[in-house]
PDBQT receptor file of N, H, CA, C and O in Angstrom, charges set to zero:
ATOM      1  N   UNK A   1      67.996  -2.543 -66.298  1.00  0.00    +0.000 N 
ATOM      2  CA  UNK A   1      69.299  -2.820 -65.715  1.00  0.00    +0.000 C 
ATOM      3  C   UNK A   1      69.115  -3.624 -64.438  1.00  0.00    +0.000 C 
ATOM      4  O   UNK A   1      68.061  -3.429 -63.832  1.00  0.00    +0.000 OA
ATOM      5  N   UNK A   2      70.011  -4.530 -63.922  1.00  0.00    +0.000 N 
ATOM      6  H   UNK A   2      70.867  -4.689 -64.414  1.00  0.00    +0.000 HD
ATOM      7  CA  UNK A   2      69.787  -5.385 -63.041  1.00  0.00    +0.000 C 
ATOM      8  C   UNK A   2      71.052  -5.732 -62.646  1.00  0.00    +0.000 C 
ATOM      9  O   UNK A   2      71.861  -6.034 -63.524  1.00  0.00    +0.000 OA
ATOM     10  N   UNK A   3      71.370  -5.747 -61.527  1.00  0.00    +0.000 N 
ATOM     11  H   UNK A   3      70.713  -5.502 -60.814  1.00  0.00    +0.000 HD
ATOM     12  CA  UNK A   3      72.946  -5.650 -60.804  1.00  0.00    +0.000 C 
ATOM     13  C   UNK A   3      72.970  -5.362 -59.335  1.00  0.00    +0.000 C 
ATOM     14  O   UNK A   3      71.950  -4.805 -58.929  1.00  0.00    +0.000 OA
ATOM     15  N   UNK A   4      73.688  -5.553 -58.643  1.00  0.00    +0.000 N 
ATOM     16  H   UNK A   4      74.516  -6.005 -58.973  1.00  0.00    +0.000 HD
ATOM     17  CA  UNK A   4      73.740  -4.564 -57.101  1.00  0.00    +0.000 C 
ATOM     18  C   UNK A   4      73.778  -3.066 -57.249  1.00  0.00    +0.000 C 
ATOM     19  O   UNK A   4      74.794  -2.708 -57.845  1.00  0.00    +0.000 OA
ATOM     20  N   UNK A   5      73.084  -2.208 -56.936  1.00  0.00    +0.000 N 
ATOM     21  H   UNK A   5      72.259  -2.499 -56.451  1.00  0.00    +0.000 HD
ATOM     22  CA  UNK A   5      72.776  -1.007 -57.094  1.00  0.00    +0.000 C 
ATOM     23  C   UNK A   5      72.562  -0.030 -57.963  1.00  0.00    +0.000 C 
ATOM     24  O   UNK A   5      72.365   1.177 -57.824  1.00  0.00    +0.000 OA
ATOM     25  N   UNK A   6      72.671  -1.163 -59.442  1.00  0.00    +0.000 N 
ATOM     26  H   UNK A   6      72.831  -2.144 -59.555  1.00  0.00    +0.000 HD
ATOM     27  CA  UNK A   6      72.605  -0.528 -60.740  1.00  0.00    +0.000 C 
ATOM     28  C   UNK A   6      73.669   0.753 -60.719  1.00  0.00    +0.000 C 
ATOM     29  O   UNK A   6      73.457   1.964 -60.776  1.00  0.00    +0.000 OA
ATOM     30  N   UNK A   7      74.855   0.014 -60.618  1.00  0.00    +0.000 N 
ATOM     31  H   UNK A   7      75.027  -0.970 -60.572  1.00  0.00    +0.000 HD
ATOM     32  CA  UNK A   7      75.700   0.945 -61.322  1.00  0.00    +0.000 C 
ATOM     33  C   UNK A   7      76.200   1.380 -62.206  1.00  0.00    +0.000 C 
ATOM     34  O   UNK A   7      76.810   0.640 -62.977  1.00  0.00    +0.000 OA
ATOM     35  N   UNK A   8      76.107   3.036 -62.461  1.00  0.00    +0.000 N 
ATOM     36  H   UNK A   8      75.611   3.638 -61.835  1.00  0.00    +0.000 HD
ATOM     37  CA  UNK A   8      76.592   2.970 -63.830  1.00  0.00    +0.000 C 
ATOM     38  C   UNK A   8      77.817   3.931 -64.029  1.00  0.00    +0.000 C 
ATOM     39  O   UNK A   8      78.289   4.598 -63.108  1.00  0.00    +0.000 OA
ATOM     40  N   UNK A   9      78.271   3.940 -65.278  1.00  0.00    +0.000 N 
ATOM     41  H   UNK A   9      77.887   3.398 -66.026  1.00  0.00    +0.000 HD
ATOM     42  CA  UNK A   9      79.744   5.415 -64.910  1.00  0.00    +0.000 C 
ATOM     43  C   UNK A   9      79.877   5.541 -66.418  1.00  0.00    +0.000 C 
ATOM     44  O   UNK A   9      80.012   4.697 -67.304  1.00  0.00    +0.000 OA
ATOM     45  N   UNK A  10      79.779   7.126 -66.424  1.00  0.00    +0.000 N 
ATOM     46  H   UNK A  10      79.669   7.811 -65.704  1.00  0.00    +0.000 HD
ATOM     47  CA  UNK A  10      79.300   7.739 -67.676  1.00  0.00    +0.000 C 
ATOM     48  C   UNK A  10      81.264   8.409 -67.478  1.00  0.00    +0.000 C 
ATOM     49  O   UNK A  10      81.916   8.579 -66.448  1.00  0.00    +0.000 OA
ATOM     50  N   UNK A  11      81.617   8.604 -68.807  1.00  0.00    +0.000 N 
ATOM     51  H   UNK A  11      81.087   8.466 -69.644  1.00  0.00    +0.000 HD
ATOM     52  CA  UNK A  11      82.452   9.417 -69.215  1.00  0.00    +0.000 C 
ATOM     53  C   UNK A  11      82.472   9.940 -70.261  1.00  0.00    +0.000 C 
ATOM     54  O   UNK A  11      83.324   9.573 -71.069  1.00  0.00    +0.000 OA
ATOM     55  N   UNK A  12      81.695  10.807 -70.552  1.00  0.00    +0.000 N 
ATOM     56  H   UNK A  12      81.003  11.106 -69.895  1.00  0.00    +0.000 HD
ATOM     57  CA  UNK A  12      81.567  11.435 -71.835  1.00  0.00    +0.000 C 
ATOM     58  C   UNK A  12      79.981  11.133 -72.350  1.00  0.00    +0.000 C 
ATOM     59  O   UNK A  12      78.865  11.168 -71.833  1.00  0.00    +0.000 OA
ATOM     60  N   UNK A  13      80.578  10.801 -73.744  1.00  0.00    +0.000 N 
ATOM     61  H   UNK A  13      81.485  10.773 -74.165  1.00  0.00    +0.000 HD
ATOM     62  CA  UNK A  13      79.323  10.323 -74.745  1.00  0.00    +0.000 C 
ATOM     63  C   UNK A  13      79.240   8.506 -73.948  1.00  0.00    +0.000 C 
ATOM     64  O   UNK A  13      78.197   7.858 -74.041  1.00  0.00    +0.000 OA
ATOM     65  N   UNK A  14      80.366   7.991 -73.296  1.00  0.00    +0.000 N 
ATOM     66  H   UNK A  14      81.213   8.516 -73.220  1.00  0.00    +0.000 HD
ATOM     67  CA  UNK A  14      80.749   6.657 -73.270  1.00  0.00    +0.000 C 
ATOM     68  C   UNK A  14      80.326   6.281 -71.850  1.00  0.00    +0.000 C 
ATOM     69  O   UNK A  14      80.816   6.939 -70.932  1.00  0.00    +0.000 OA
ATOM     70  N   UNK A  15      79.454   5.279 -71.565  1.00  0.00    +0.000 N 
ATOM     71  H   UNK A  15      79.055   4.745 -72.311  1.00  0.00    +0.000 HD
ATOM     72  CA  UNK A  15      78.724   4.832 -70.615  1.00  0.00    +0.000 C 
ATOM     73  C   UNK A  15      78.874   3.238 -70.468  1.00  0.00    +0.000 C 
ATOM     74  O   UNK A  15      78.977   2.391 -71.355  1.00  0.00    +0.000 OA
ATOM     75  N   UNK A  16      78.857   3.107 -69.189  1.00  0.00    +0.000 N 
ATOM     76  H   UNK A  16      78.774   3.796 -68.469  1.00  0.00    +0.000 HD
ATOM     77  CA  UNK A  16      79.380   1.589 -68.790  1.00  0.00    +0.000 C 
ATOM     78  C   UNK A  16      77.986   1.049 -67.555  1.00  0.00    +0.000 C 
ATOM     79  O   UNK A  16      77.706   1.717 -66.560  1.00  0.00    +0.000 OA
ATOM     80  N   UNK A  17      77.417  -0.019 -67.863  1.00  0.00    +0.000 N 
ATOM     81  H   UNK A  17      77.644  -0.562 -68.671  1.00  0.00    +0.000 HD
ATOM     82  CA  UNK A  17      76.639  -0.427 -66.903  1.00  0.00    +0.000 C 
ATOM     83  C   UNK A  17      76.636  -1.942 -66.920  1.00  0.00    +0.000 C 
ATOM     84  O   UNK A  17      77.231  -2.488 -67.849  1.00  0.00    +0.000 OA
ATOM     85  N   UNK A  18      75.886  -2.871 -65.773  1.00  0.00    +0.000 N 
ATOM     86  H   UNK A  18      75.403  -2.427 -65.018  1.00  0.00    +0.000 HD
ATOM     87  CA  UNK A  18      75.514  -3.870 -66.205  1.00  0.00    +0.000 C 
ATOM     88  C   UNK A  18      76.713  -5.190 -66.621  1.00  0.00    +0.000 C 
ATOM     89  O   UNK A  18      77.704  -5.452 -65.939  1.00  0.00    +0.000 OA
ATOM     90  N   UNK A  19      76.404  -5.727 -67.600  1.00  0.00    +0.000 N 
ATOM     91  H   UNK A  19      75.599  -5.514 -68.154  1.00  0.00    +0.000 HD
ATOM     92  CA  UNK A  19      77.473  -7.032 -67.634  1.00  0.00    +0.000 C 
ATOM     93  C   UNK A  19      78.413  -5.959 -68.192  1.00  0.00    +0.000 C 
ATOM     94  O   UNK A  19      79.504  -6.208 -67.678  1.00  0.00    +0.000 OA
ATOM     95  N   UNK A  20      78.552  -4.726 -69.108  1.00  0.00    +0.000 N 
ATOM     96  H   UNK A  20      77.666  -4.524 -69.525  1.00  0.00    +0.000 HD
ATOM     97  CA  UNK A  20      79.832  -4.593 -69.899  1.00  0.00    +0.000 C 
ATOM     98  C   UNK A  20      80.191  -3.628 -68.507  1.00  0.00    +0.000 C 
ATOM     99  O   UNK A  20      81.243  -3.105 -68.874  1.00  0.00    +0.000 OA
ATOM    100  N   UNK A  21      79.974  -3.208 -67.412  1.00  0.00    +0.000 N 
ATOM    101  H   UNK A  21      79.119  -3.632 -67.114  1.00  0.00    +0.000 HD
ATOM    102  CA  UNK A  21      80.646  -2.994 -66.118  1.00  0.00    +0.000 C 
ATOM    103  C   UNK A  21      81.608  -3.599 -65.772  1.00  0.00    +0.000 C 
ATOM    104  O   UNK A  21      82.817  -3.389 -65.680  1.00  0.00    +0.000 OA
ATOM    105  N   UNK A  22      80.281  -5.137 -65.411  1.00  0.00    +0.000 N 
ATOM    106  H   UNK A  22      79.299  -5.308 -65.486  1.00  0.00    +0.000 HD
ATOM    107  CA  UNK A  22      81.381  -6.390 -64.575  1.00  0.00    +0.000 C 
ATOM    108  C   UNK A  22      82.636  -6.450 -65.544  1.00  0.00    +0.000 C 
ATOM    109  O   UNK A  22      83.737  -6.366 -65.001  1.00  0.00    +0.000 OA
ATOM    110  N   UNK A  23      82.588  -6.580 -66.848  1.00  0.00    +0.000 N 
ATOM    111  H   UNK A  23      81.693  -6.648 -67.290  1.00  0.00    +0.000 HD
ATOM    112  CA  UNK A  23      83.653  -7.320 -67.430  1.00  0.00    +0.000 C 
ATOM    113  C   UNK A  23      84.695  -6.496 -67.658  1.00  0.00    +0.000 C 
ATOM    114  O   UNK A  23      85.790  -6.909 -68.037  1.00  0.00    +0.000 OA
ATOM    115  N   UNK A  24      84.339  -4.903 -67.376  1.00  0.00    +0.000 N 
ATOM    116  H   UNK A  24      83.449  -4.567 -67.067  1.00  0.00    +0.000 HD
ATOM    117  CA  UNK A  24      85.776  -3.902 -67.284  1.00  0.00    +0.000 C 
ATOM    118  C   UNK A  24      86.569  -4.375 -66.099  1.00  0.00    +0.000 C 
ATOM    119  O   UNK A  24      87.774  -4.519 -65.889  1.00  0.00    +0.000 OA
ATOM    120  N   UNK A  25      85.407  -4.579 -65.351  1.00  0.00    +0.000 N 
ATOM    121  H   UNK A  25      84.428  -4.462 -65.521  1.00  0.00    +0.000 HD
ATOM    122  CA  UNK A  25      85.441  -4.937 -63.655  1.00  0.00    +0.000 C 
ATOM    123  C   UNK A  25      86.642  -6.054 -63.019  1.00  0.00    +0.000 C 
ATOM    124  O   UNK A  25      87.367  -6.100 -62.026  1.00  0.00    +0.000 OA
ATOM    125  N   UNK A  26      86.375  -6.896 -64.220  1.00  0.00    +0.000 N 
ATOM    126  H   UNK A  26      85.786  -6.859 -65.027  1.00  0.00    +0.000 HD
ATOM    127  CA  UNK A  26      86.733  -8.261 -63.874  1.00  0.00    +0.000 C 
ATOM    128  C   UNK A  26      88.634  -8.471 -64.460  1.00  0.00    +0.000 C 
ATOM    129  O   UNK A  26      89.633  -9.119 -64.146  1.00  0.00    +0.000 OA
ATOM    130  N   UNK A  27      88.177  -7.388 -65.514  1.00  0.00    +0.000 N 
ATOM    131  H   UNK A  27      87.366  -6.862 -65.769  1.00  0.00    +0.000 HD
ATOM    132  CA  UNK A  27      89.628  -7.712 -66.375  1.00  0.00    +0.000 C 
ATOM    133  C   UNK A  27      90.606  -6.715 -65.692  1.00  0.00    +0.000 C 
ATOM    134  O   UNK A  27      91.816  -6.934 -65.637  1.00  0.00    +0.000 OA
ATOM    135  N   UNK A  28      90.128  -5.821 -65.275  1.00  0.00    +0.000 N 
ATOM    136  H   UNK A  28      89.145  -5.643 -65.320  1.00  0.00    +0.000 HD
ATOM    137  CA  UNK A  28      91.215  -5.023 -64.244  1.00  0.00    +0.000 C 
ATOM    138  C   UNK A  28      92.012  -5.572 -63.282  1.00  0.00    +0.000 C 
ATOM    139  O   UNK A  28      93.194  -5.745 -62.982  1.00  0.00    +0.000 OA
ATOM    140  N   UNK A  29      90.514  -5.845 -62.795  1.00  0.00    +0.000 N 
ATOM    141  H   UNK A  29      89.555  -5.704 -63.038  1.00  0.00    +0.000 HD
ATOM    142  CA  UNK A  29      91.021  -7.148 -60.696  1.00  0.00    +0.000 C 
ATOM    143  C   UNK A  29      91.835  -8.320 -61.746  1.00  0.00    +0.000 C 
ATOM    144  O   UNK A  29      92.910  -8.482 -61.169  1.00  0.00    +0.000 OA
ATOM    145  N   UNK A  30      91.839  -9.038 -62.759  1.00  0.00    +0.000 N 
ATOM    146  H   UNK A  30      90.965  -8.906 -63.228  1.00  0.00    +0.000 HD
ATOM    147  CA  UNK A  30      92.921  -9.759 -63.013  1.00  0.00    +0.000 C 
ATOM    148  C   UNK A  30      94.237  -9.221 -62.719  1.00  0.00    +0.000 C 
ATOM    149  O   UNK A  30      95.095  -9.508 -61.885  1.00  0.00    +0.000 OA
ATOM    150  N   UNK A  31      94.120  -8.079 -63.945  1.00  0.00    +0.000 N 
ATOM    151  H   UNK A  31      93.423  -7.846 -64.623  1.00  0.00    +0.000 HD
ATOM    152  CA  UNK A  31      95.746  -7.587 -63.797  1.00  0.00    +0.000 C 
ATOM    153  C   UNK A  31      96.273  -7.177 -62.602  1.00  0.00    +0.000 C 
ATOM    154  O   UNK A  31      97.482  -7.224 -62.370  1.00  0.00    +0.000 OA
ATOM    155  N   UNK A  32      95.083  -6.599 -61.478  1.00  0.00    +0.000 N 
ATOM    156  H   UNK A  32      94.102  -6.561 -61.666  1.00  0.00    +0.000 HD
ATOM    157  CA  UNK A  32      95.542  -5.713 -60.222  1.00  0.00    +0.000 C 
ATOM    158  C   UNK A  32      96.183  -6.863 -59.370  1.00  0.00    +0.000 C 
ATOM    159  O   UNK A  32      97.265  -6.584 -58.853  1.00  0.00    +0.000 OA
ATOM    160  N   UNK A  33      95.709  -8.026 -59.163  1.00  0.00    +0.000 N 
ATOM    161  H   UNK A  33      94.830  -8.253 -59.582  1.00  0.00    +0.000 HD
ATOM    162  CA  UNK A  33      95.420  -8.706 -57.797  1.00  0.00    +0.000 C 
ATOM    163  C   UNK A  33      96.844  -9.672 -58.230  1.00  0.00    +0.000 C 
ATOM    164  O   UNK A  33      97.022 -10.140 -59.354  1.00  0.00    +0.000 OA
ATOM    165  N   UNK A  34      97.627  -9.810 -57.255  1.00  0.00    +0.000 N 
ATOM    166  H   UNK A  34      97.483  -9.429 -56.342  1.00  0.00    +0.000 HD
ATOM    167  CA  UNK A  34      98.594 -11.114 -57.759  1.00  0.00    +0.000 C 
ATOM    168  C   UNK A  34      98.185 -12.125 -57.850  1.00  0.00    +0.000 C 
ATOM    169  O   UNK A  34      96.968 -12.307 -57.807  1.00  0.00    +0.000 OA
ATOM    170  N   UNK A  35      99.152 -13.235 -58.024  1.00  0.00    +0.000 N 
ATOM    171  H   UNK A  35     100.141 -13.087 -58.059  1.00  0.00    +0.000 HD
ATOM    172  CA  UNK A  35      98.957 -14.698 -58.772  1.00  0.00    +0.000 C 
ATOM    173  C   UNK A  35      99.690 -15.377 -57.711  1.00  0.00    +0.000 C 
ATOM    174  O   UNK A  35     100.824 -15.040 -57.371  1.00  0.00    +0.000 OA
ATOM    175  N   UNK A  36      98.803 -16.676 -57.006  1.00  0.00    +0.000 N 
ATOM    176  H   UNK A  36      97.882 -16.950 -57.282  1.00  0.00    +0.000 HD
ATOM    177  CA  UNK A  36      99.657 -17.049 -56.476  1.00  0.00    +0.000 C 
ATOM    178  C   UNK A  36      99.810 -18.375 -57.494  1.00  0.00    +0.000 C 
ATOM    179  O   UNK A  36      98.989 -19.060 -58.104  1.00  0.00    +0.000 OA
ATOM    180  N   UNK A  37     101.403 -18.397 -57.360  1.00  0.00    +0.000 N 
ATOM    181  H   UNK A  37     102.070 -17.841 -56.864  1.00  0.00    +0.000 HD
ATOM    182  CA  UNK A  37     102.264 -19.531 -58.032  1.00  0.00    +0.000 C 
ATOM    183  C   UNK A  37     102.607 -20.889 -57.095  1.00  0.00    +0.000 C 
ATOM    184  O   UNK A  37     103.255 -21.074 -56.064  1.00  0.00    +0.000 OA
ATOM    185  N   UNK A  38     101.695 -21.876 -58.158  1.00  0.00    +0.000 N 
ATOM    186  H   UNK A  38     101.169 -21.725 -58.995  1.00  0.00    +0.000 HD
ATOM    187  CA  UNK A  38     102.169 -22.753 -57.195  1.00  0.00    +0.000 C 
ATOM    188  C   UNK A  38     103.308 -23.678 -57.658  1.00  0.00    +0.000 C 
ATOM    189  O   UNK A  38     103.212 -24.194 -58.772  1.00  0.00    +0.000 OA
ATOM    190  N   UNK A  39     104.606 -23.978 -56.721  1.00  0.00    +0.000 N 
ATOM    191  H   UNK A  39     104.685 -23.559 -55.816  1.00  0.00    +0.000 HD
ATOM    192  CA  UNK A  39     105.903 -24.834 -56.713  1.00  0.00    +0.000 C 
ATOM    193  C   UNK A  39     105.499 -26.066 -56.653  1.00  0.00    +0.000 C 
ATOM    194  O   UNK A  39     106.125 -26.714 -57.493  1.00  0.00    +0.000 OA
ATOM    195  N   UNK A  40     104.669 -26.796 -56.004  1.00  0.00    +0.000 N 
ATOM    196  H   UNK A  40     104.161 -26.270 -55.322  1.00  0.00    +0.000 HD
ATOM    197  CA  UNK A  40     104.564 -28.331 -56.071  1.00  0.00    +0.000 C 
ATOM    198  C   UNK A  40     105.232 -29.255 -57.556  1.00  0.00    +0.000 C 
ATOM    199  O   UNK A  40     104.626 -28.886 -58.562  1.00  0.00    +0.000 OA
ATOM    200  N   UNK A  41     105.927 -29.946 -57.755  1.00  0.00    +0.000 N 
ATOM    201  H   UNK A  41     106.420 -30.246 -56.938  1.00  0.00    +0.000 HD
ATOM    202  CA  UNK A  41     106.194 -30.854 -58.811  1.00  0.00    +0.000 C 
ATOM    203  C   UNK A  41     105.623 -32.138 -58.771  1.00  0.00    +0.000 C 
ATOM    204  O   UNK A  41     105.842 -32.940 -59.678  1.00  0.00    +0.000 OA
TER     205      UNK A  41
């Protein structure tokens, strides 16, 4: 495993580390973070 601090997060039988981390990681902070919209025409 290779990452900043090798994190990992177990829930159950179901374990998350590594790139399939980042990419829970990544698709969350999409939905969380707003959008800025830009008006220019």
């Amino acid at each position: 495993t290779f990452g900043i601090g090798g994190m990992l997060i177990n829930v159950g039988e179901f374990s998350l580390k590594g790139i399939s981390l980042c990419a829970i990681a990544a698709i969350l902070m999409n939905l969380v973070l707003p959008r800025v919209k830009n008006t220019e025409a």
